[in-house]
The first five atom37 places (N, CA, C, CB, O) and aatype in JSON, in Angstrom:
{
  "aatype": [20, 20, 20, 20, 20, 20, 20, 20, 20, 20, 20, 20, 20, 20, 20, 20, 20, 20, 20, 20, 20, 20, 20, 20, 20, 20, 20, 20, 20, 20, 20, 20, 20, 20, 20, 20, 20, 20, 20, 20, 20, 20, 20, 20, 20, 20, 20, 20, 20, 20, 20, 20, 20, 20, 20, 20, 20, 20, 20, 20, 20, 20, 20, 20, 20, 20, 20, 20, 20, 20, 20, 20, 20, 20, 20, 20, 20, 20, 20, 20, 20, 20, 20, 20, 20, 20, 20, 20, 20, 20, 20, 20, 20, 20, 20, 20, 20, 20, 20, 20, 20, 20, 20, 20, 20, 20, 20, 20, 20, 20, 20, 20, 20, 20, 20, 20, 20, 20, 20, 20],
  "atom_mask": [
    [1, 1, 1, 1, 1],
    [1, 1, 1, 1, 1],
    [1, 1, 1, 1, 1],
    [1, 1, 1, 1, 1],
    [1, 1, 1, 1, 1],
    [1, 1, 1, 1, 1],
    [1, 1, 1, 1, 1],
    [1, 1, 1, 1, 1],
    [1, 1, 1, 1, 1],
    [1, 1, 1, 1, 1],
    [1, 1, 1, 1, 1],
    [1, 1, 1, 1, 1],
    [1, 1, 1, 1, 1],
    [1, 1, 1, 1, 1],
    [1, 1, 1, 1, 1],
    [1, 1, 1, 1, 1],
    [1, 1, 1, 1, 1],
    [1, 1, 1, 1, 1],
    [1, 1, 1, 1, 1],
    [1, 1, 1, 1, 1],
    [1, 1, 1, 1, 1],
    [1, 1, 1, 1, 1],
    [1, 1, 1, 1, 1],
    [1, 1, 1, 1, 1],
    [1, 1, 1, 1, 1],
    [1, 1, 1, 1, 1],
    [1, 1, 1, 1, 1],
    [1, 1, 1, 1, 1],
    [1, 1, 1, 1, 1],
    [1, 1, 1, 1, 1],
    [1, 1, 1, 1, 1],
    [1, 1, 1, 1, 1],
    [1, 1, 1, 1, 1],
    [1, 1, 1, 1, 1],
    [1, 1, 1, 1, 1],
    [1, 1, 1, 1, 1],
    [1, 1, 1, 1, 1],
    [1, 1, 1, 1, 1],
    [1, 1, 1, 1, 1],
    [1, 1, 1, 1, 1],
    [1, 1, 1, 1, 1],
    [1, 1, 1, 1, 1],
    [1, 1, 1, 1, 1],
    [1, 1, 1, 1, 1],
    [1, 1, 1, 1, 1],
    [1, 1, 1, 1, 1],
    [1, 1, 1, 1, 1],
    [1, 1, 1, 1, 1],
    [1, 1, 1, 1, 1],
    [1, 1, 1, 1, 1],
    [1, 1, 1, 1, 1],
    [1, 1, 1, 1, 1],
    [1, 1, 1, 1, 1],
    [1, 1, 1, 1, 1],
    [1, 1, 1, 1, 1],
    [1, 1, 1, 1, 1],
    [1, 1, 1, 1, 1],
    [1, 1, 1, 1, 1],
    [1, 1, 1, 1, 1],
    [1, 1, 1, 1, 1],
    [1, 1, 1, 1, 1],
    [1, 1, 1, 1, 1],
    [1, 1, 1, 1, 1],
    [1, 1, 1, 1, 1],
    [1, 1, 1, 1, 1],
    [1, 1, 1, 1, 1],
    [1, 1, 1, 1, 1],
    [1, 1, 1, 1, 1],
    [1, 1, 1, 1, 1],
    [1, 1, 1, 1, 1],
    [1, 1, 1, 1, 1],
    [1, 1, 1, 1, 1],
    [1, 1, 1, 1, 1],
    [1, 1, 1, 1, 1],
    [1, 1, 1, 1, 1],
    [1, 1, 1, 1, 1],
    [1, 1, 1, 1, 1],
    [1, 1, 1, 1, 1],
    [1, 1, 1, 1, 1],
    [1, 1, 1, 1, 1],
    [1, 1, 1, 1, 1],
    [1, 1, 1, 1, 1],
    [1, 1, 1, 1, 1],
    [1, 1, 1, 1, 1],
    [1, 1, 1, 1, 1],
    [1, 1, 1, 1, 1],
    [1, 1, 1, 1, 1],
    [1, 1, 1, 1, 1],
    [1, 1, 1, 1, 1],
    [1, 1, 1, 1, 1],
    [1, 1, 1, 1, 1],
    [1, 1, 1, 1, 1],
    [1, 1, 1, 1, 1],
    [1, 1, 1, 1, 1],
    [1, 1, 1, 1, 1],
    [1, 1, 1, 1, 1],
    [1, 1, 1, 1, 1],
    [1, 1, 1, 1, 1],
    [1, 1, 1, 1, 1],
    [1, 1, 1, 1, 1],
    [1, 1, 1, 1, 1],
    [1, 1, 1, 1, 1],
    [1, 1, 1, 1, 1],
    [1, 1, 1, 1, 1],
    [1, 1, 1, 1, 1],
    [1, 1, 1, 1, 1],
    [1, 1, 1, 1, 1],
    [1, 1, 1, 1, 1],
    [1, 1, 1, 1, 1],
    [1, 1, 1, 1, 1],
    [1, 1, 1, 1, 1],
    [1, 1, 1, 1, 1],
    [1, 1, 1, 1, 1],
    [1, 1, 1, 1, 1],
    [1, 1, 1, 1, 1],
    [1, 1, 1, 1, 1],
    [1, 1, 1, 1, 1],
    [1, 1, 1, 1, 1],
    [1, 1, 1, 1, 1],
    [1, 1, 1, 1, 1]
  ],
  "atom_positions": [
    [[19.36, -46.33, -105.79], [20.32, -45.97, -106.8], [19.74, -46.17, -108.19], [21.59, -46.79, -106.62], [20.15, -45.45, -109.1]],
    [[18.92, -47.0, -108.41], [18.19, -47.2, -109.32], [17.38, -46.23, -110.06], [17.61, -47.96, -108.93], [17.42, -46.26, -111.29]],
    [[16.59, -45.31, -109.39], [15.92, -44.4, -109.16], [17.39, -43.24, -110.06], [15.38, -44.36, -107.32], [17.24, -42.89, -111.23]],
    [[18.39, -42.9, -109.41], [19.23, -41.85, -109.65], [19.81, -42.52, -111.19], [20.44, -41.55, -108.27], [20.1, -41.66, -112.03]],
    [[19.97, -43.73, -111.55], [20.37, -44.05, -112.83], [19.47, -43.62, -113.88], [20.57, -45.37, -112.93], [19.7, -42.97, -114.9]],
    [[18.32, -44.14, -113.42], [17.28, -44.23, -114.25], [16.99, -42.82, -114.77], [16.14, -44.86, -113.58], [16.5, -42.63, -115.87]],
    [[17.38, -41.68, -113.8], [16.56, -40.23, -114.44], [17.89, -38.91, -114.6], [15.02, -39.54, -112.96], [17.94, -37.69, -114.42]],
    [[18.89, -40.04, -115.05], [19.93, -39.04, -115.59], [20.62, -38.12, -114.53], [19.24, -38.11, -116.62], [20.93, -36.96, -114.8]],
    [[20.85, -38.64, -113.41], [21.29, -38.09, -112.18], [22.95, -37.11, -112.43], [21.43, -39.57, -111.05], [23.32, -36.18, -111.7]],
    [[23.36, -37.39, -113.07], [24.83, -36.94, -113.56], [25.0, -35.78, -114.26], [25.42, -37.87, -114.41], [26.08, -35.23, -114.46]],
    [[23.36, -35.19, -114.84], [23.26, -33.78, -115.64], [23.17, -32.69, -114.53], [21.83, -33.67, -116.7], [22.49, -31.69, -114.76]],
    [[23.79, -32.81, -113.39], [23.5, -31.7, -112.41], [23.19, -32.11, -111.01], [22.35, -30.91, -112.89], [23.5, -31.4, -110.05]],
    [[22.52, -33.36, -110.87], [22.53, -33.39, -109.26], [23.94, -33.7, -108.32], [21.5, -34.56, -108.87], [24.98, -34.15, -108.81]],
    [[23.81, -33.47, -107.29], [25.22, -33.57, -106.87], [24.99, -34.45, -105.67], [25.99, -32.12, -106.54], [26.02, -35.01, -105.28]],
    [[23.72, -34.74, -104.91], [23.71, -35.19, -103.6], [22.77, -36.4, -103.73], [23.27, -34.08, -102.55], [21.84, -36.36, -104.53]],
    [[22.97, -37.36, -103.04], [21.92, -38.41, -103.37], [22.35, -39.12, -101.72], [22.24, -39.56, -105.14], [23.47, -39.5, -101.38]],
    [[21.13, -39.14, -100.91], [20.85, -39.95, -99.33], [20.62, -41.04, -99.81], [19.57, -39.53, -98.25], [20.15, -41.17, -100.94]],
    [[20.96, -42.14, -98.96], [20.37, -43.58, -98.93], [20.03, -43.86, -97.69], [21.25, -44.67, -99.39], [20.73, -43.92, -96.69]],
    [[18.62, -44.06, -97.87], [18.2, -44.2, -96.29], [18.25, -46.29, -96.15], [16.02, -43.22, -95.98], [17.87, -47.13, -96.96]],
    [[18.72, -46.41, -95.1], [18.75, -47.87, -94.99], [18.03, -47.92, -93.83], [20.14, -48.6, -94.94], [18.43, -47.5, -92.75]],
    [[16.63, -48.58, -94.11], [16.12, -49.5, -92.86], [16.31, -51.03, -92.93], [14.58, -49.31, -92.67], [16.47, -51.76, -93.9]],
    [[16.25, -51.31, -91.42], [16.03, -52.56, -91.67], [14.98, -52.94, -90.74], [17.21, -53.34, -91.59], [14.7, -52.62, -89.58]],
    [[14.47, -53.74, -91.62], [12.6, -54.17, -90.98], [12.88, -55.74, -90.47], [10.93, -54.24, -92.68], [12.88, -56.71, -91.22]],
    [[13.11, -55.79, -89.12], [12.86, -56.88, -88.32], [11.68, -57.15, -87.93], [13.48, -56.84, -87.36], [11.11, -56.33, -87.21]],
    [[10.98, -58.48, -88.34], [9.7, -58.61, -88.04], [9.47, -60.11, -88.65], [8.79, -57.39, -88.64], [10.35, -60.97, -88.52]],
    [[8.29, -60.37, -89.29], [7.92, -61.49, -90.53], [8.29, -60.91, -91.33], [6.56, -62.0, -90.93], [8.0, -59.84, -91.88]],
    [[9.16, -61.79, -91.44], [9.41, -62.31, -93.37], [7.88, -61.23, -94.21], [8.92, -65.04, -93.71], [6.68, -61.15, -93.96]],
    [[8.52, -60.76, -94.95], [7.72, -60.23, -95.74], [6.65, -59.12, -95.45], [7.23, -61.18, -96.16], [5.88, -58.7, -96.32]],
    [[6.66, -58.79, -94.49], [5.68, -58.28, -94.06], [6.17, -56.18, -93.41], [5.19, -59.61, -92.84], [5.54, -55.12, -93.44]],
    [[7.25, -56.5, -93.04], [7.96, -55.15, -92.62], [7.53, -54.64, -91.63], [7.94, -54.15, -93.45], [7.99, -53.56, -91.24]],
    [[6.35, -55.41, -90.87], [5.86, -54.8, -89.2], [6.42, -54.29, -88.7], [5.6, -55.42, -88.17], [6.17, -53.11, -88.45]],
    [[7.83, -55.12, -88.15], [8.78, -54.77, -87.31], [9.2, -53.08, -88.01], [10.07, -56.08, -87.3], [8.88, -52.12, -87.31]],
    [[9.58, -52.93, -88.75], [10.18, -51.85, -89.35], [9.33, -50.85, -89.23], [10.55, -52.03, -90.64], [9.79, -49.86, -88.65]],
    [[8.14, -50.8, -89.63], [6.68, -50.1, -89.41], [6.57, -49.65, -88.11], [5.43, -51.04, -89.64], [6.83, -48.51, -87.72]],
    [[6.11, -50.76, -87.3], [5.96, -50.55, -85.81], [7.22, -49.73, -84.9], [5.81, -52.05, -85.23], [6.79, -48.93, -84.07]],
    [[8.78, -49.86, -85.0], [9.22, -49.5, -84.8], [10.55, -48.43, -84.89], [8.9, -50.06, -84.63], [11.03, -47.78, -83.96]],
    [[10.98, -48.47, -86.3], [12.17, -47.49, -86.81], [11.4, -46.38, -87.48], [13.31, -48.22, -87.96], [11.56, -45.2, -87.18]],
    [[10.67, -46.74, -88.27], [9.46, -45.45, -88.79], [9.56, -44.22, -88.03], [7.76, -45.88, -88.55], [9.65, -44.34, -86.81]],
    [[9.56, -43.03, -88.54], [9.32, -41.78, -87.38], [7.77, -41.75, -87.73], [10.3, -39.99, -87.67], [7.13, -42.15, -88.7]],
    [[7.39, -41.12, -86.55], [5.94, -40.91, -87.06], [5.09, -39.89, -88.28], [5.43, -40.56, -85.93], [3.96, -40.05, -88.73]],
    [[6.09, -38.81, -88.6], [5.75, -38.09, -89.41], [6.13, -38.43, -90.72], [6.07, -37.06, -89.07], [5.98, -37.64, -91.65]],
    [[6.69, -39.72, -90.87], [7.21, -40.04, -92.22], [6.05, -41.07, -92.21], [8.94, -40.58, -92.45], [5.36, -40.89, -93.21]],
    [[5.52, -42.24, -91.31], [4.31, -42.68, -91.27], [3.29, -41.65, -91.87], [4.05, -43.04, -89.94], [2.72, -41.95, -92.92]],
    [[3.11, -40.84, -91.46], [2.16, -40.52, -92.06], [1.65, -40.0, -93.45], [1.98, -40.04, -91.45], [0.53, -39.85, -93.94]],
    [[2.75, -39.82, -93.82], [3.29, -39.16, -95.23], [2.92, -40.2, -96.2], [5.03, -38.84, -95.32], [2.32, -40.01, -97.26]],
    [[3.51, -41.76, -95.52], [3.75, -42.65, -95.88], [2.34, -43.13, -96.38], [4.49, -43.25, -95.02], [2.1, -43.23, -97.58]],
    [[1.17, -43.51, -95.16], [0.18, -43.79, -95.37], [-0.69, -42.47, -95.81], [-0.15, -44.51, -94.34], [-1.88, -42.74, -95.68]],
    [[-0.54, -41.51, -96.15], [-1.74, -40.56, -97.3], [-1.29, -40.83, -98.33], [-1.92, -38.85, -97.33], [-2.11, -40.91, -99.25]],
    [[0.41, -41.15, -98.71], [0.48, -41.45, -100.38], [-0.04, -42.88, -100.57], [2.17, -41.36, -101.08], [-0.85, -43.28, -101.4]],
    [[0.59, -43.55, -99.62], [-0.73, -44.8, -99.72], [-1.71, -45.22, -100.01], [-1.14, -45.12, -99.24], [-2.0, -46.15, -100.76]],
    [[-2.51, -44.32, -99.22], [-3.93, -44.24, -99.42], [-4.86, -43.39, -100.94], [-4.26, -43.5, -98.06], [-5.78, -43.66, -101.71]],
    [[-3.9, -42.27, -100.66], [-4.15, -41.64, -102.05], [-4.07, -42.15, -103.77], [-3.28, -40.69, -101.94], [-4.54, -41.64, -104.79]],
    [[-3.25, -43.4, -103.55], [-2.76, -43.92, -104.3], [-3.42, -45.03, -104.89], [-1.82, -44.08, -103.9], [-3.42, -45.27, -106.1]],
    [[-4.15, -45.87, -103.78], [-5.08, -46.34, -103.22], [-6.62, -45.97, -103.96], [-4.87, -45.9, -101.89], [-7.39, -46.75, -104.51]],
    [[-6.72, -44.8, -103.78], [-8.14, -44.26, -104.56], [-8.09, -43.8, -105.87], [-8.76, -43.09, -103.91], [-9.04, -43.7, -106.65]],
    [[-6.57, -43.45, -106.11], [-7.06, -43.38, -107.36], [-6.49, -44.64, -108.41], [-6.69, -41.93, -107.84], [-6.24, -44.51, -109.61]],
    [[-6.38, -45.72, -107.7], [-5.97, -46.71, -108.38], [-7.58, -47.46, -108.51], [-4.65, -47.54, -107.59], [-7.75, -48.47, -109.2]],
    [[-8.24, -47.07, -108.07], [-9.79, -47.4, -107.37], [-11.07, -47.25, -108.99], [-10.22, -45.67, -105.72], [-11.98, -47.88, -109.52]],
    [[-10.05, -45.57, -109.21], [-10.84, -44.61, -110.31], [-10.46, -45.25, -111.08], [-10.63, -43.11, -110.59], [-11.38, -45.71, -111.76]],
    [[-9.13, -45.69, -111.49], [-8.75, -46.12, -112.69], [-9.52, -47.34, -113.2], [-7.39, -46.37, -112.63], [-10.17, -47.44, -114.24]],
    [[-9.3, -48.33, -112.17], [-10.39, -49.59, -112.44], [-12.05, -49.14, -112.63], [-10.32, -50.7, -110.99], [-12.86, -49.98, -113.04]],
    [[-12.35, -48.21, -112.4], [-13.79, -48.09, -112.19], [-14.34, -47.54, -113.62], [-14.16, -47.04, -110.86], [-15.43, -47.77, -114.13]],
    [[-13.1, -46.62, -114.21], [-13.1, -45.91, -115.79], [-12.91, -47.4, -116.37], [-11.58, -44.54, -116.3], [-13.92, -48.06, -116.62]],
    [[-11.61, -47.93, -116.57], [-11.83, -49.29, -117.14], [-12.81, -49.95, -117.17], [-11.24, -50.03, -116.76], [-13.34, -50.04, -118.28]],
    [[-13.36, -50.55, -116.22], [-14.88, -51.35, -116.06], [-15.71, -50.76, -117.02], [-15.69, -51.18, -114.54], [-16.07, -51.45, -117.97]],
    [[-16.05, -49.62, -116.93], [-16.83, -48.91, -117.57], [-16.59, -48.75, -118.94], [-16.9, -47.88, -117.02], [-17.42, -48.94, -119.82]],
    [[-15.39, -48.37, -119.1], [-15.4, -48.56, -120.85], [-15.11, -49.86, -121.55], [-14.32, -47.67, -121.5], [-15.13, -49.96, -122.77]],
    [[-14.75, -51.17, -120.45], [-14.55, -52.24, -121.06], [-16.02, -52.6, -121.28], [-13.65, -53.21, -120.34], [-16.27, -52.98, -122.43]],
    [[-16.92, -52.57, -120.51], [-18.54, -53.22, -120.19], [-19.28, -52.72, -121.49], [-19.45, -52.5, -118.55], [-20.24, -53.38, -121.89]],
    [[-18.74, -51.19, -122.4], [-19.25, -50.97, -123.24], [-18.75, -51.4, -124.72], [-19.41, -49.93, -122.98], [-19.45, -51.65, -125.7]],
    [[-16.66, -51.42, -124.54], [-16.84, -52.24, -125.65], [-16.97, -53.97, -125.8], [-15.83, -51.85, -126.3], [-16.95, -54.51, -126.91]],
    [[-17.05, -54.42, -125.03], [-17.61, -56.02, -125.05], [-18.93, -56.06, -125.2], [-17.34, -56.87, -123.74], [-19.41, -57.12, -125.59]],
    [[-19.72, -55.08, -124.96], [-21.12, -55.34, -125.41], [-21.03, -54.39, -126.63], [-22.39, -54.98, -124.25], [-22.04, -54.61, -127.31]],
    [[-20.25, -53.39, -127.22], [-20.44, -53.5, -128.7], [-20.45, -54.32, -129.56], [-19.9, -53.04, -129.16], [-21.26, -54.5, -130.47]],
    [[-18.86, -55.24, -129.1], [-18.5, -56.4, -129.59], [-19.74, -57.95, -129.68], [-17.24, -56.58, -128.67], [-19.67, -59.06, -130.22]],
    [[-20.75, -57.25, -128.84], [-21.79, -58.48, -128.88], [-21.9, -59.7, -127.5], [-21.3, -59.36, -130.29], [-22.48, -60.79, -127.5]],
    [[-21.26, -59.14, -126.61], [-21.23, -59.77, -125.72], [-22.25, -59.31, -124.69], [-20.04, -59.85, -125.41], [-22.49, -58.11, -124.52]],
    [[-22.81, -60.23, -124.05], [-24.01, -60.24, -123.32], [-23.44, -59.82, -121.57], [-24.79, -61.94, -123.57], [-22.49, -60.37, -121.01]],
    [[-24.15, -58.94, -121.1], [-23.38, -58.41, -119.99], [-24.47, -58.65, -118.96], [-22.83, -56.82, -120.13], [-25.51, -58.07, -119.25]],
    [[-24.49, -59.18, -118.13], [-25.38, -60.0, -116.96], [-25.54, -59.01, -115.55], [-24.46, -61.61, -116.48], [-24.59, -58.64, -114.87]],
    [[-26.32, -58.84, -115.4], [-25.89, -57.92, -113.71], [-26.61, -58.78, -112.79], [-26.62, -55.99, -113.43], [-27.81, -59.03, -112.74]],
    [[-25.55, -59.24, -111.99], [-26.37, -60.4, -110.73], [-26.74, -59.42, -109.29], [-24.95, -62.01, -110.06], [-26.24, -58.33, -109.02]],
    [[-27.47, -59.96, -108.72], [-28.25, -59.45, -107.7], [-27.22, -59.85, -106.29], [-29.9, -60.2, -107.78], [-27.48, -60.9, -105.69]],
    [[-26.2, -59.09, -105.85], [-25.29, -58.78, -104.85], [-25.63, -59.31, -103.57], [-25.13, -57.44, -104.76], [-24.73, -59.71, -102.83]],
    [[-26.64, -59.34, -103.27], [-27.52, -59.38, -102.06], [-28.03, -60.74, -101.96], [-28.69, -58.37, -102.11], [-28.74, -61.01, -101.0]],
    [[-27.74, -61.66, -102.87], [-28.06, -62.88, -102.96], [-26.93, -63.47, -102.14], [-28.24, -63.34, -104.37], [-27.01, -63.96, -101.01]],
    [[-25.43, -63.3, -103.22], [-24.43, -63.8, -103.03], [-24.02, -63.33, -101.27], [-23.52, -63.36, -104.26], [-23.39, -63.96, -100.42]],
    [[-24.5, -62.34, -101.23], [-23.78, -61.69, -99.5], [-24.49, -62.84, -98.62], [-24.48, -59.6, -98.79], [-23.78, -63.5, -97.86]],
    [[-25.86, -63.08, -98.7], [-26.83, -64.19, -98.04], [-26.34, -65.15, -98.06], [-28.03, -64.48, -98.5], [-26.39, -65.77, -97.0]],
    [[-25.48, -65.96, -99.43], [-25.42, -67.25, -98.8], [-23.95, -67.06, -98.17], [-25.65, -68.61, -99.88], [-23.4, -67.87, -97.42]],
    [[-23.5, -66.03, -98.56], [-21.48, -66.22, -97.6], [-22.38, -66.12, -96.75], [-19.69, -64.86, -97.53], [-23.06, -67.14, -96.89]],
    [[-22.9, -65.39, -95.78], [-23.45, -65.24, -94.31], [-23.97, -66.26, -93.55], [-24.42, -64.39, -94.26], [-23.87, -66.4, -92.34]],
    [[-24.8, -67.29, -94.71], [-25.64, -68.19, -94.46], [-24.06, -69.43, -94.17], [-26.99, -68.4, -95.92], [-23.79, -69.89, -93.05]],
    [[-23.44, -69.67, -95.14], [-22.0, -70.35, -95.02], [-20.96, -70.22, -93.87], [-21.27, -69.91, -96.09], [-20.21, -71.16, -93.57]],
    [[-20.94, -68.78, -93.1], [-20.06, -68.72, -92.16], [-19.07, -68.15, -92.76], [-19.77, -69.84, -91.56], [-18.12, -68.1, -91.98]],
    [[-18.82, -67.71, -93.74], [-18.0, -67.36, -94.6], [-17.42, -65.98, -93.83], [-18.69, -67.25, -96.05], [-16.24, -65.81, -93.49]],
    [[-18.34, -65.18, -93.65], [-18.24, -63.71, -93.04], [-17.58, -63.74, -91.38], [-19.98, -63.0, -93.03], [-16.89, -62.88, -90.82]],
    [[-18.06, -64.99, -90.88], [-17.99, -65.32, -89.28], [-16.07, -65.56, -89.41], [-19.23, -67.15, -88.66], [-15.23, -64.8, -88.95]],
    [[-15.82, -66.88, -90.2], [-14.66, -67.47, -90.28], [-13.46, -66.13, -90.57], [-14.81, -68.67, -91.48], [-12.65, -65.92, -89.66]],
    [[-13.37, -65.18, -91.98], [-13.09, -64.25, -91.82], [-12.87, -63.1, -90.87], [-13.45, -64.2, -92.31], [-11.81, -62.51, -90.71]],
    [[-14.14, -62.84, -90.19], [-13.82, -61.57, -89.11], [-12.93, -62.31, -87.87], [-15.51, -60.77, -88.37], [-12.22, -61.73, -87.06]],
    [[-13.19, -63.8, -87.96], [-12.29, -64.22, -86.61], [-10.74, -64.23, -87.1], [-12.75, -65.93, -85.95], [-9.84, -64.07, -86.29]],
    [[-10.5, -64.43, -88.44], [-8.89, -64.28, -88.66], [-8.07, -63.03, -89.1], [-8.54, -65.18, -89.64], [-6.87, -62.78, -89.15]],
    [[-9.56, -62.15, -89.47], [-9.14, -60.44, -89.34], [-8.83, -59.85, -88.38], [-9.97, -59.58, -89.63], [-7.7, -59.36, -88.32]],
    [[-9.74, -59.71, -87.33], [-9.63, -59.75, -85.62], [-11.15, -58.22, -85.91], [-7.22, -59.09, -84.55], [-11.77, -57.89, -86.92]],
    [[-11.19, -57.83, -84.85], [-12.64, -56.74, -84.84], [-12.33, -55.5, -85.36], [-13.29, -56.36, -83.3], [-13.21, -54.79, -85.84]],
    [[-10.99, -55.11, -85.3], [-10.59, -53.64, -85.51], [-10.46, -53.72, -87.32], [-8.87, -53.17, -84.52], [-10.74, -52.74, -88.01]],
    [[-10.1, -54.76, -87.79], [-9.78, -54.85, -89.22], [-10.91, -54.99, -89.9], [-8.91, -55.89, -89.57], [-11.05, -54.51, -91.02]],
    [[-12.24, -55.96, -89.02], [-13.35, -56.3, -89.93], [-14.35, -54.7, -89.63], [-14.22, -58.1, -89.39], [-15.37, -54.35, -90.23]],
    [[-13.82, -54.18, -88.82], [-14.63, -53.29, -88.45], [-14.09, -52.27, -89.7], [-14.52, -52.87, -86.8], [-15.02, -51.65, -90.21]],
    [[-13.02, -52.04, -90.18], [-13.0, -51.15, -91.13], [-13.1, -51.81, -92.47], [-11.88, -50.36, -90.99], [-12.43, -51.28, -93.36]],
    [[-13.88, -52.98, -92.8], [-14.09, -53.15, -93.84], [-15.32, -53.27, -93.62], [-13.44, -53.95, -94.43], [-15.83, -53.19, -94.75]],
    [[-15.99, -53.38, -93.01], [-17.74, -53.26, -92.96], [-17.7, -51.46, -93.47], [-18.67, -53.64, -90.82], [-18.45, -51.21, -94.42]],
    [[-16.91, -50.29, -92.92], [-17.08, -49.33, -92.74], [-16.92, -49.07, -94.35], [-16.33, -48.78, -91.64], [-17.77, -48.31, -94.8]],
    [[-15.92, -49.6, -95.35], [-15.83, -48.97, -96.22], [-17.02, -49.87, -97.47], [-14.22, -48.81, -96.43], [-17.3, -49.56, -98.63]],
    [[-17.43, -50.93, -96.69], [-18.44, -51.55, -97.54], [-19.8, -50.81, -97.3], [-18.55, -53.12, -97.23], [-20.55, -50.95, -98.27]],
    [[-20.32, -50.07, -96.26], [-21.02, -49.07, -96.39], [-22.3, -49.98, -95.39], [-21.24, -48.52, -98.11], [-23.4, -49.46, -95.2]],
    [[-22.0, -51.19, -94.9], [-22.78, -52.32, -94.13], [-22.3, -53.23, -92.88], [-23.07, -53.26, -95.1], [-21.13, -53.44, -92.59]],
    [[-23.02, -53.55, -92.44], [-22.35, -54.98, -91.69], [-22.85, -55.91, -92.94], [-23.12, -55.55, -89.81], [-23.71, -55.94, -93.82]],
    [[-21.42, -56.88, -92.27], [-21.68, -58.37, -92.99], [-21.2, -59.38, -92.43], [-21.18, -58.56, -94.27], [-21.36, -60.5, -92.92]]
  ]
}
């Protein structure tokens, strides 16, 4: 309803749905609701705006970075680039990577190796 206040709903629309789910599951989390009241074709709808949303929230940070990195070093600030491959060695060397994939489970760490472009 918020949504219909907010964009002047009264100059002409006439119909407004309220879809009510209710997501039984964890607290916070909406599994239950996901896993089961979801139709599947609204899932999917669901997860490309997701995802889409997702990447280009990705771009936005990546333009930022980029034009912040140039004005802080106009401004005189010294901009450092550390060697990535160091830091990955000692999480690995730490267990860091091990402890993680066991509380991700294989299917989850497996798609973050995939989008990191490595195993780790």
């Amino acid at each position: 309803m918020i949504e219909v206040e907010e964009t002047d709903a009264g100059q002409g629309d006439r119909n407004c749905s309220l879809l009510e789910l209710r997501c039984p599951g964890r607290p916070g989390t909406g599994r239950g609701c996901w896993d089961a009241d979801v139709l599947h074709d609204l899932k999917v709808i669901i997860e490309r705006a997701f995802n889409e949303a997702g990447m280009l929230q990705r771009e936005d940070v990546r333009k930022l970075n980029d034009t912040l990195e140039s004005d802080l070093a106009a401004k005189g600030m010294v901009i450092n680039r550390t060697e990535p491959d160091s830091f990955r060695e000692q999480l690995q060397k730490s267990g860091f990577y091990k402890e993680w994939k066991t509380k991700f489970g294989d299917e989850t760490w497996a798609l973050l190796e995939e989008s990191a472009g490595k195993p780790l």
